[in-house]
Phi, psi and omega in degrees: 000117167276142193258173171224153193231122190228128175263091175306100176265144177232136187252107166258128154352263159333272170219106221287190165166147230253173179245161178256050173310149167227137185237169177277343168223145187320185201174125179269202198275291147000250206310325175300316199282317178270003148266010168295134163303157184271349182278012207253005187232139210298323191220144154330317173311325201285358204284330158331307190276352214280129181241341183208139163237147174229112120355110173205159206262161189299357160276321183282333178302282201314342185283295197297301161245137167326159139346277183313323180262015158310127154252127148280111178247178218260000000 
């Protein structure tokens, strides 16, 4: 199976930041944002603020995030 990796940004006043996901299929920006879990964003709100989804490959997730901080989505 190959996973795909997507890197999420939320744009904060001060300072945003971003979360990682991986799904088993491409998955457009629609379908990433509303399987992110809402516990999975620093405020319920931020899910609002999300300004880029990226594509990025599975070596920079893992360089870029632990293992442990990957949200797998469905």
């Amino acid at each position: 199976v190959i996973m795909k990796y997507y890197d999420v940004h939320i744009e904060l006043p001060r300072e945003g930041y971003s979360i990682c996901v991986s799904a088993q299929k491409e998955l457009t920006d629609d379908e990433i944002i509303n399987l992110i879990p809402k516990n999975k964003f620093e405020e319920v709100e931020d899910r609002q603020l999300i300004d880029s989804i990226e594509e990025i490959t599975e070596k920079q997730a893992f360089e870029w995030y632990s293992k442990s901080r990957i949200i797998k989505l469905n």
